[in-house]
Chimera marker file (.cmm) of the C-alpha trace (Angstrom):
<marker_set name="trace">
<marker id="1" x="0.000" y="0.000" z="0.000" r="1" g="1" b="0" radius="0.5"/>
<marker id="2" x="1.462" y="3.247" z="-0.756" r="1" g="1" b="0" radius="0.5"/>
<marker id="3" x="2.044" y="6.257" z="1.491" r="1" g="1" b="0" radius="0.5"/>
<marker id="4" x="-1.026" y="8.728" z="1.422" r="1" g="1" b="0" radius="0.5"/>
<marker id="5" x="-1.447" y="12.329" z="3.351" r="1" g="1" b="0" radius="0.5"/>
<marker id="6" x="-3.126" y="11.249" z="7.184" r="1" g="1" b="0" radius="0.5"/>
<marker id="7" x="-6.981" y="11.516" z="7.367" r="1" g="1" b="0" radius="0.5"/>
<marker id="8" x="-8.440" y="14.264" z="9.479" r="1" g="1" b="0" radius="0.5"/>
<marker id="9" x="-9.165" y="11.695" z="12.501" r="1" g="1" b="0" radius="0.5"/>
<marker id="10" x="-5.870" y="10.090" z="12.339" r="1" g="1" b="0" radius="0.5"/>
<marker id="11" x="-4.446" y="13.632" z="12.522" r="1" g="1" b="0" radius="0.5"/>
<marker id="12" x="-6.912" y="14.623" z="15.199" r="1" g="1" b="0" radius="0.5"/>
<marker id="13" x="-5.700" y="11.774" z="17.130" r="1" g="1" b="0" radius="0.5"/>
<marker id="14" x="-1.776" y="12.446" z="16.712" r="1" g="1" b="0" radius="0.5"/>
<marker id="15" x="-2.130" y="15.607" z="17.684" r="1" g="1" b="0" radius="0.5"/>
<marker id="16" x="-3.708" y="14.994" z="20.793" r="1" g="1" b="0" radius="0.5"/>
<marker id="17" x="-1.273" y="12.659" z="21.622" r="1" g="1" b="0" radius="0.5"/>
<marker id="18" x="1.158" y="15.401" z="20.767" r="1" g="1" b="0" radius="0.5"/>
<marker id="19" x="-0.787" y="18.335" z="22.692" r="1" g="1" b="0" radius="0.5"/>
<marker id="20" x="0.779" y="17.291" z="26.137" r="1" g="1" b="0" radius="0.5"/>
<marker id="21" x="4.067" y="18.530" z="27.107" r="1" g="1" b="0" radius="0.5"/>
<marker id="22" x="7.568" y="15.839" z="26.884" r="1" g="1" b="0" radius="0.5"/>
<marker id="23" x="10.690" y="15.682" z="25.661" r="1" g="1" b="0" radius="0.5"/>
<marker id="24" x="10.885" y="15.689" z="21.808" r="1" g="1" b="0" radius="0.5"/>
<marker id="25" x="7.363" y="17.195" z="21.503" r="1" g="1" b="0" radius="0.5"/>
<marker id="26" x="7.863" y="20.115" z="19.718" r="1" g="1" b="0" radius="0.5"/>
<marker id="27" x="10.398" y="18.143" z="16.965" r="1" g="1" b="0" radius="0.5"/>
<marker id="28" x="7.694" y="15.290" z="16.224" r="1" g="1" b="0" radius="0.5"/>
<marker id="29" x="5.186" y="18.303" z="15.386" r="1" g="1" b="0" radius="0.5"/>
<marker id="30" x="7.137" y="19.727" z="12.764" r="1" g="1" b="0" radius="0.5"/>
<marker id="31" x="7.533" y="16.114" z="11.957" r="1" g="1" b="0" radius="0.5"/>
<marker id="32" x="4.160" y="15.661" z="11.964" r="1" g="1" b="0" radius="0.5"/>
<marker id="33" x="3.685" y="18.311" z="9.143" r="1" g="1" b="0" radius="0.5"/>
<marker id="34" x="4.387" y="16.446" z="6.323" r="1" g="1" b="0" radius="0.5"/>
<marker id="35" x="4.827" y="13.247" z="7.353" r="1" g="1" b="0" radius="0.5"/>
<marker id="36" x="2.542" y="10.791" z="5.344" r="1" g="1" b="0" radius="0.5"/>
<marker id="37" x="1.466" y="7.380" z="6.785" r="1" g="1" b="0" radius="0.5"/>
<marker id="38" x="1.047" y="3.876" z="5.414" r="1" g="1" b="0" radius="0.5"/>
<marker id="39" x="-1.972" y="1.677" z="7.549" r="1" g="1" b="0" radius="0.5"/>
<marker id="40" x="-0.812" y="-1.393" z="8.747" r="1" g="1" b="0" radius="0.5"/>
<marker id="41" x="-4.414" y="-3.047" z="10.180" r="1" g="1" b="0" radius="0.5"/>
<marker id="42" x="-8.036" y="-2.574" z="10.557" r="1" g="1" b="0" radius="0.5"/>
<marker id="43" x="-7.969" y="-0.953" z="14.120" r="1" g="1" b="0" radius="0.5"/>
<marker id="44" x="-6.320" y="2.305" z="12.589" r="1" g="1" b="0" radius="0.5"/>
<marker id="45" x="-2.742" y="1.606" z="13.019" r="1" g="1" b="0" radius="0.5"/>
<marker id="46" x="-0.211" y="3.492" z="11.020" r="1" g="1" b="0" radius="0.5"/>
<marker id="47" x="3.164" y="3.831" z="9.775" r="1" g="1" b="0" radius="0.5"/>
<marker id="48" x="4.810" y="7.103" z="9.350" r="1" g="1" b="0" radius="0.5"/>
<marker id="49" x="7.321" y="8.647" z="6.319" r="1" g="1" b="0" radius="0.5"/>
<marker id="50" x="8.578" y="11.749" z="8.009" r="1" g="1" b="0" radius="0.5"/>
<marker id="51" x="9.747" y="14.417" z="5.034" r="1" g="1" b="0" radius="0.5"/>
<marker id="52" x="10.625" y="17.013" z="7.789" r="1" g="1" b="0" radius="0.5"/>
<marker id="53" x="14.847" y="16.775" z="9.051" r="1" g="1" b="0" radius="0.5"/>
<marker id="54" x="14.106" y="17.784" z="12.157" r="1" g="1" b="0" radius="0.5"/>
<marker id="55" x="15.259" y="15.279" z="15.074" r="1" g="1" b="0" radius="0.5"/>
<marker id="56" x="13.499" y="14.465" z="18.216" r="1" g="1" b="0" radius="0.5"/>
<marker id="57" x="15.552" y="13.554" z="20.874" r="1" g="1" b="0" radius="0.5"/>
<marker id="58" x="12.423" y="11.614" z="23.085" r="1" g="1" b="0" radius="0.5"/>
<marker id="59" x="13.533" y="9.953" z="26.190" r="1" g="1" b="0" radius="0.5"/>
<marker id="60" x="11.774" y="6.601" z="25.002" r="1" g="1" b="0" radius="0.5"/>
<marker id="61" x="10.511" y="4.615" z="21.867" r="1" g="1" b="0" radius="0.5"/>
<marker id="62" x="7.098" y="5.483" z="23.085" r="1" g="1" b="0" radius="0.5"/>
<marker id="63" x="6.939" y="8.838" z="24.496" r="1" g="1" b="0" radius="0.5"/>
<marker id="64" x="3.330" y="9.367" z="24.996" r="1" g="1" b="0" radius="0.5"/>
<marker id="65" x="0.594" y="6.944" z="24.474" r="1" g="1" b="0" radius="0.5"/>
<marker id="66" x="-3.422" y="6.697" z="25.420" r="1" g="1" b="0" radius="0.5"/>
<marker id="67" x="-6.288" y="4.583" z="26.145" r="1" g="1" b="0" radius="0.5"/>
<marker id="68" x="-9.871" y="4.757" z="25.801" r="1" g="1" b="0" radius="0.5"/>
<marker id="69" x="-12.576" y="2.116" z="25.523" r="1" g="1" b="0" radius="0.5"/>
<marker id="70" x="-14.183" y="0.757" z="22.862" r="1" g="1" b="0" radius="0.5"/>
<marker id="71" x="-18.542" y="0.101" z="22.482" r="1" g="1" b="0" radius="0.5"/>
<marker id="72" x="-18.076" y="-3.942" z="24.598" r="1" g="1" b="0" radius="0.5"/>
<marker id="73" x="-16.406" y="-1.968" z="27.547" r="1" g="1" b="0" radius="0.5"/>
<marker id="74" x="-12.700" y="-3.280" z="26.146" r="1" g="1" b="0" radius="0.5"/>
<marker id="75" x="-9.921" y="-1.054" z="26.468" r="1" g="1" b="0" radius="0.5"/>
<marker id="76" x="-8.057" y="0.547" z="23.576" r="1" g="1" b="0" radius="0.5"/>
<marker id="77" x="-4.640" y="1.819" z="23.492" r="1" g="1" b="0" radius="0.5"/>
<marker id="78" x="-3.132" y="3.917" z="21.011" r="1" g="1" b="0" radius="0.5"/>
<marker id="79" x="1.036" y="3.970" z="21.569" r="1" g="1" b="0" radius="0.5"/>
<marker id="80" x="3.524" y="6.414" z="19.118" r="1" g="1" b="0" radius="0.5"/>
<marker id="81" x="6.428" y="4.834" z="18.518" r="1" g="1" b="0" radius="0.5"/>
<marker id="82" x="9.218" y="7.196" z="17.500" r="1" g="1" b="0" radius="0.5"/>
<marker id="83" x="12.988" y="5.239" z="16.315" r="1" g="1" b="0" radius="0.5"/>
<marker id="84" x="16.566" y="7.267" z="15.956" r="1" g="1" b="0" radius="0.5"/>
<marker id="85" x="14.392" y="10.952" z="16.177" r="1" g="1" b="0" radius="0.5"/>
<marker id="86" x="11.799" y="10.336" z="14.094" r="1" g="1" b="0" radius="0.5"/>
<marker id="87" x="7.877" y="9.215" z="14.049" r="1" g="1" b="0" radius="0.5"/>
<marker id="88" x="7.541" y="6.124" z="12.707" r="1" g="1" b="0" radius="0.5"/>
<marker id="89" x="4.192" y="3.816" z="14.035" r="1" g="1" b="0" radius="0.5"/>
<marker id="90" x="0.658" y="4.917" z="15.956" r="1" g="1" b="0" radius="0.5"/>
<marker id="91" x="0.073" y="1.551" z="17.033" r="1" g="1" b="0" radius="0.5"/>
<marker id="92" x="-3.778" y="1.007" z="18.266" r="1" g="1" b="0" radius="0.5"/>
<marker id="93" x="-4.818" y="-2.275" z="19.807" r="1" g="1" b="0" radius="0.5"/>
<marker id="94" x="-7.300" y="-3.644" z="22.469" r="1" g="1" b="0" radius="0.5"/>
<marker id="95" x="-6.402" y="-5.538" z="25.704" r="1" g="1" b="0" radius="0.5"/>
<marker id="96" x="-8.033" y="-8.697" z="24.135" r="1" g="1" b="0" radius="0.5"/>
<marker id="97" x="-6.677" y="-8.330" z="20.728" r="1" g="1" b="0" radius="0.5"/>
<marker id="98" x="-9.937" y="-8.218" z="19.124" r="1" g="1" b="0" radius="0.5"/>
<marker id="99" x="-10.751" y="-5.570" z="16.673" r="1" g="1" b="0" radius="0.5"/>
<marker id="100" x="-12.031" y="-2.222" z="17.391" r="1" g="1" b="0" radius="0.5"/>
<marker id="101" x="-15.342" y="-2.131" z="16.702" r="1" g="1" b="0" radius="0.5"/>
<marker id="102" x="-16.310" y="1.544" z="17.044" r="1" g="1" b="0" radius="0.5"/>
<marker id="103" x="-14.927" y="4.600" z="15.728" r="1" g="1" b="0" radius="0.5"/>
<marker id="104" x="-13.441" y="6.906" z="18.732" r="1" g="1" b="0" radius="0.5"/>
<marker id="105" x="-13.543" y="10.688" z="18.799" r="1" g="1" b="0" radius="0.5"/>
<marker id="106" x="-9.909" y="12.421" z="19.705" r="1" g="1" b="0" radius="0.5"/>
<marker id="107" x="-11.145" y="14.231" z="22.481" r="1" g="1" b="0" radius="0.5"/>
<marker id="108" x="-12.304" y="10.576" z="24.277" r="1" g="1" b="0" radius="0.5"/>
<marker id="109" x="-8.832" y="9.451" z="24.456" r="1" g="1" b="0" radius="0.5"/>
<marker id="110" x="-6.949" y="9.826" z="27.729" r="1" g="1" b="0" radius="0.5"/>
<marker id="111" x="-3.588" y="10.449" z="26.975" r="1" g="1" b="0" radius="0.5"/>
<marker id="112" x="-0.328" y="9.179" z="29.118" r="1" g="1" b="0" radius="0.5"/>
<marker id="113" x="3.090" y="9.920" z="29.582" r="1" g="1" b="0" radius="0.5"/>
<marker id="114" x="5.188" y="7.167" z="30.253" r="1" g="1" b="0" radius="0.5"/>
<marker id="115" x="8.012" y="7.700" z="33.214" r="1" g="1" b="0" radius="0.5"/>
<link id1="1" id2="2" r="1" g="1" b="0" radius="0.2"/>
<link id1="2" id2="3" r="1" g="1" b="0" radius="0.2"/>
<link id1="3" id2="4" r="1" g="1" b="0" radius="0.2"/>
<link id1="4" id2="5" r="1" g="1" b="0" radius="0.2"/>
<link id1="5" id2="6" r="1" g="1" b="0" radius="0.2"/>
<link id1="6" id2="7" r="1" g="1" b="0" radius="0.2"/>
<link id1="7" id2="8" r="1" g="1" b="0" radius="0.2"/>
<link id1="8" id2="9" r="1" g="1" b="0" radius="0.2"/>
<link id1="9" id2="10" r="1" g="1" b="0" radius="0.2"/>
<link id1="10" id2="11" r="1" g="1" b="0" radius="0.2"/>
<link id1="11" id2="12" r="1" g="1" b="0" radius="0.2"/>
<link id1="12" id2="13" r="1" g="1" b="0" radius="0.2"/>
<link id1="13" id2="14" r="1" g="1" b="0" radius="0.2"/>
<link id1="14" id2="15" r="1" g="1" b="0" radius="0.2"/>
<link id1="15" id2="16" r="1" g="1" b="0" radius="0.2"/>
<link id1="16" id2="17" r="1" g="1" b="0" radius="0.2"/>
<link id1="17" id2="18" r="1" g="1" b="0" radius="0.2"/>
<link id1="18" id2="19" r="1" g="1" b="0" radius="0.2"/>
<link id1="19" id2="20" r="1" g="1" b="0" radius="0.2"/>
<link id1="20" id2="21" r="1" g="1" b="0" radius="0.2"/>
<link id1="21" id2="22" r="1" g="1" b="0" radius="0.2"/>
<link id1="22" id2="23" r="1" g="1" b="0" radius="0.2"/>
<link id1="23" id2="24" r="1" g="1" b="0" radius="0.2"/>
<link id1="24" id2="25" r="1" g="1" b="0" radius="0.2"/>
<link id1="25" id2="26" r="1" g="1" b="0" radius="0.2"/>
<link id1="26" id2="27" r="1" g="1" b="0" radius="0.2"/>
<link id1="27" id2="28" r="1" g="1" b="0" radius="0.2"/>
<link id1="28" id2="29" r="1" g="1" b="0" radius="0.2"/>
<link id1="29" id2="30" r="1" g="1" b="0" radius="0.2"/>
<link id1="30" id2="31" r="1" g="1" b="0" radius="0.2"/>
<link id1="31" id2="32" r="1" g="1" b="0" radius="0.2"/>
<link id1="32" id2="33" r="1" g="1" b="0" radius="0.2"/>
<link id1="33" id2="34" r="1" g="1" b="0" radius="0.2"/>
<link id1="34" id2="35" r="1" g="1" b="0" radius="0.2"/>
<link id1="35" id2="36" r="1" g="1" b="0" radius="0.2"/>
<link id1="36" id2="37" r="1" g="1" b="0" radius="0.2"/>
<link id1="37" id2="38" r="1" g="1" b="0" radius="0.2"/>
<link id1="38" id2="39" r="1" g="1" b="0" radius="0.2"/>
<link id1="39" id2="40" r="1" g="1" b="0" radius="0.2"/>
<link id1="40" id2="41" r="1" g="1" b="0" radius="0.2"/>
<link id1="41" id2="42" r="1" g="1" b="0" radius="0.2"/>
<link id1="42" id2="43" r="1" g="1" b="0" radius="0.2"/>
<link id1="43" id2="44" r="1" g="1" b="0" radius="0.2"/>
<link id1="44" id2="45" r="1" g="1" b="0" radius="0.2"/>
<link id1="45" id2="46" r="1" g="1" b="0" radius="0.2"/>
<link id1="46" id2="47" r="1" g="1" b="0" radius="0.2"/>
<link id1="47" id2="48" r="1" g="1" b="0" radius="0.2"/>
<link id1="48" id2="49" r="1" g="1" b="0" radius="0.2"/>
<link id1="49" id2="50" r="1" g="1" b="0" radius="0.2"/>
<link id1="50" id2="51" r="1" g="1" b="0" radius="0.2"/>
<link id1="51" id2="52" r="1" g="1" b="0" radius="0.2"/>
<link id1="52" id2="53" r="1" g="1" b="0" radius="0.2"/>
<link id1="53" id2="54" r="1" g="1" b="0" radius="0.2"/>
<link id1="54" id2="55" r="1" g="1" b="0" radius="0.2"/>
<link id1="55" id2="56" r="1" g="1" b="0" radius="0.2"/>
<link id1="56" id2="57" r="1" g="1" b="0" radius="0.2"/>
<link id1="57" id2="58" r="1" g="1" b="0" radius="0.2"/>
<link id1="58" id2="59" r="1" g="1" b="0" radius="0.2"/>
<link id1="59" id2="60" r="1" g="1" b="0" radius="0.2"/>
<link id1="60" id2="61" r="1" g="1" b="0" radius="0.2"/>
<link id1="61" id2="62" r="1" g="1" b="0" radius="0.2"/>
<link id1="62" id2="63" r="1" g="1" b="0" radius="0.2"/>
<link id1="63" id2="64" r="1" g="1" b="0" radius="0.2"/>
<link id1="64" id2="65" r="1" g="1" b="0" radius="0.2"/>
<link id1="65" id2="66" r="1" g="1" b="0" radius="0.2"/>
<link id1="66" id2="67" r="1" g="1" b="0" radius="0.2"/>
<link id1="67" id2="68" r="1" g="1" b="0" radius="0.2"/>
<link id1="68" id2="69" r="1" g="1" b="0" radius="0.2"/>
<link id1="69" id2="70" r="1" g="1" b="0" radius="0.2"/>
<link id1="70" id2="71" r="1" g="1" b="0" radius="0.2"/>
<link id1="71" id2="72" r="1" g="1" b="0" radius="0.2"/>
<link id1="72" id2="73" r="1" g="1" b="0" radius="0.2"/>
<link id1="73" id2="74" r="1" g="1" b="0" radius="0.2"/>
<link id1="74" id2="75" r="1" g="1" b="0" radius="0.2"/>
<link id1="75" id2="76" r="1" g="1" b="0" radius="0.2"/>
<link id1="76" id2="77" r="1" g="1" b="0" radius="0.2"/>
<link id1="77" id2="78" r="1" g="1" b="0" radius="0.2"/>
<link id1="78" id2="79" r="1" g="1" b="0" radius="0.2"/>
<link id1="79" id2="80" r="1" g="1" b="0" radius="0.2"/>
<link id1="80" id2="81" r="1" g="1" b="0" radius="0.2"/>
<link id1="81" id2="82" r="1" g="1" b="0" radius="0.2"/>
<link id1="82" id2="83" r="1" g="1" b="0" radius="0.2"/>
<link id1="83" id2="84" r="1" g="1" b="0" radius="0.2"/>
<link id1="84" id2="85" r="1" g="1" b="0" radius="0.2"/>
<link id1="85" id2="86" r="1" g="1" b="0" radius="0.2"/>
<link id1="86" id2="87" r="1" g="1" b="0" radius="0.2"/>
<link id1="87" id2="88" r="1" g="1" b="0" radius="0.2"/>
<link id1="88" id2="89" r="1" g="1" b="0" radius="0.2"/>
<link id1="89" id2="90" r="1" g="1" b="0" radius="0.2"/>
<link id1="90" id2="91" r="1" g="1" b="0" radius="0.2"/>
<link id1="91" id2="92" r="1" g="1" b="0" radius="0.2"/>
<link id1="92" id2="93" r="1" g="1" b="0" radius="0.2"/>
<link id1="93" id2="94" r="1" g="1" b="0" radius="0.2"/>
<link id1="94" id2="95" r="1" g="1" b="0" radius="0.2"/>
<link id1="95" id2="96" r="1" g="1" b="0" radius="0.2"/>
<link id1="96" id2="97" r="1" g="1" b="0" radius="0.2"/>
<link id1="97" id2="98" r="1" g="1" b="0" radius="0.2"/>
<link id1="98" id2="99" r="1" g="1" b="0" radius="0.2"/>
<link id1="99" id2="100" r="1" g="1" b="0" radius="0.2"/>
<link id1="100" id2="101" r="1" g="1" b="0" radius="0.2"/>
<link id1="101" id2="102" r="1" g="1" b="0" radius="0.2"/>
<link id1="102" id2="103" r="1" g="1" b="0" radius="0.2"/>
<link id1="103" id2="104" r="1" g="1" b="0" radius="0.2"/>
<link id1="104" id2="105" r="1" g="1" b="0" radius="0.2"/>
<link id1="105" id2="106" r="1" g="1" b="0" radius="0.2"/>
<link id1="106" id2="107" r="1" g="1" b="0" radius="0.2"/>
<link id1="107" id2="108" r="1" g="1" b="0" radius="0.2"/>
<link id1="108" id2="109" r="1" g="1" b="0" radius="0.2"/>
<link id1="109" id2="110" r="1" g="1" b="0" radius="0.2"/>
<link id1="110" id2="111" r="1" g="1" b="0" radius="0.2"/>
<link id1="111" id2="112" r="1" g="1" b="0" radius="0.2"/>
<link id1="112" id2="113" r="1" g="1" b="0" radius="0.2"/>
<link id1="113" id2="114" r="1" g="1" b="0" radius="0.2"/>
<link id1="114" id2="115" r="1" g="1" b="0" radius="0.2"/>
</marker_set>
């Protein structure tokens, strides 16, 4: 599948995860930009081709992540992964590995910063 400019709710939802303050923040924004993103499953996960130089140095693979739950009362997680500086996966899954069934406004997620 080729690379293709993110849809409005994948961007909604990157940019939420991106609205709380951490360490490499403000790089994966500009990142975010013009990145582009290849989906990788059904739930909504995605793979990112960053066009923007600009280096994050993030304290951990997955600087921020979130949760929410899904319509059956499952929870939903939604992780960025970000490798040598740069975006590269929103990974979304659900504690029993079963699809998502519903689709989840950005302002529903909870969002997390690891320590």
């Amino acid at each position: 599948m080729p690379f293709r400019p993110l849809r409005q709710d994948e961007r909604d939802l990157v940019s939420r995860l991106l609205a709380i303050e951490f360490l490499g923040r403000q790089q994966l924004l500009a990142q975010l930009t013009s990145a582009t993103v290849e989906p990788i499953d059904l739930n909504g996960s995605l793979r990112f081709e960053v066009h923007e130089d600009t280096h994050a140095d993030v304290s951990k693979r997955i600087p921020v992540e979130a949760h929410c739950l899904d319509s059956d009362d499952v929870c939903i997680h939604a992780l960025l992964h970000v490798l040598n500086g740069r975006l590269s996966e929103l990974e979304i899954y659900k504690d029993d590995s079963t699809p998502v069934v519903r689709a989840i406004d950005a302002e529903e997620w909870e969002i997390v910063v690891p320590y």
